[in-house]
C-alpha positions as CSV (number, residue, x, y, z in Angstrom):
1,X,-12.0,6.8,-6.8
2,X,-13.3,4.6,-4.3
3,X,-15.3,6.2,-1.2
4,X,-14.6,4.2,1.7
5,X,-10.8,3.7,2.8
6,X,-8.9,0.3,2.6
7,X,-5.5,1.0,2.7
8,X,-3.9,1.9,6.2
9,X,-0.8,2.9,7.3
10,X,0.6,0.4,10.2
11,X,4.1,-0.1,12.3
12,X,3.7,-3.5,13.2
13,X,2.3,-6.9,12.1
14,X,-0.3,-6.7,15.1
15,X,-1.4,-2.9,14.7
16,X,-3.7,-4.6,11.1
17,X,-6.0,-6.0,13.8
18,X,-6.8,-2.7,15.5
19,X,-8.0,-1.8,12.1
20,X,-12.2,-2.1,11.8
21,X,-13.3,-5.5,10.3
22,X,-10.5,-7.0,10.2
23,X,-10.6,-9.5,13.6
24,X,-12.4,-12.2,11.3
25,X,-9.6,-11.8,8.4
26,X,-6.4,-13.8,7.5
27,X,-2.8,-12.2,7.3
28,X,0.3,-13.7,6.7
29,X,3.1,-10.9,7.2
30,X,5.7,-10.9,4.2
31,X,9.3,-11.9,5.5
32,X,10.7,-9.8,2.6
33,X,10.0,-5.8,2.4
34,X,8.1,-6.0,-0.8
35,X,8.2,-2.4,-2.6
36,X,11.9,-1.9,-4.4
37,X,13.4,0.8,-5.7
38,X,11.8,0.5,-8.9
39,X,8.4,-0.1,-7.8
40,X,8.9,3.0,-5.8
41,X,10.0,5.2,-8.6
42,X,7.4,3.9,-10.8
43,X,4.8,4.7,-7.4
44,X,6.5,8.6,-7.7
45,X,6.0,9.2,-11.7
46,X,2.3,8.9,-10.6
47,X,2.2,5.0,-12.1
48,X,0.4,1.8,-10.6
49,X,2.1,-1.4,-9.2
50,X,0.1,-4.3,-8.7
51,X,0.5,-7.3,-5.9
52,X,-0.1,-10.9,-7.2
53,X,1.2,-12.8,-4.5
54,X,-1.7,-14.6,-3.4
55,X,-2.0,-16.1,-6.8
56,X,-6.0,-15.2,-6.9
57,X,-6.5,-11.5,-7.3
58,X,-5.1,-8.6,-8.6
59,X,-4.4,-5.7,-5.6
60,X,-3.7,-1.9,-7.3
61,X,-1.5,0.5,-5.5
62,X,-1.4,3.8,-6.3
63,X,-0.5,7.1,-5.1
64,X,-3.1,10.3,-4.9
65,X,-2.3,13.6,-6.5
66,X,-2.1,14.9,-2.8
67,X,1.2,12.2,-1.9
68,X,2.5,12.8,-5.1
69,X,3.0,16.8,-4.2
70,X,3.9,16.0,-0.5
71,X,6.6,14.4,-1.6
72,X,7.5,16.9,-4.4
73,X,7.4,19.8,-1.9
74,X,8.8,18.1,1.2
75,X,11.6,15.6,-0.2
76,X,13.1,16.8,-3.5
């Protein structure tokens, strides 16, 4: 597991360049929610999804043990 976080929760397009580092980075802001149903599911049976939209790498997404059993304990 990686040590440093890179994956933040925001509310709006603008709140990404509050985060640290990022006032020299690019976004484009999807028009389109991008996680279904299915991807969700597969996110909850403790699985990966992958993002290949930009066509040039390969972004992991995963849940933790600990979101896994928040959700067990506070939505089933």
């Amino acid at each position: 597991m990686c040590s440093k976080q890179y994956i933040f929760p925001v509310k709006t397009e603008n709140d990404v360049f509050h985060l640290p580092g990022t006032d020299s980075m690019l976004s484009q802001f999807p028009q389109e929610k991008n996680i279904s149903l299915v991807s969700l599911k597969s996110l909850l049976a403790g699985n990966a999804i992958v993002d290949i939209g930009d066509e040039e790498y390969i972004h992991w997404l995963q849940l933790d043990d600990s979101s896994i059993e928040y959700v067990k304990h506070h939505l089933c």
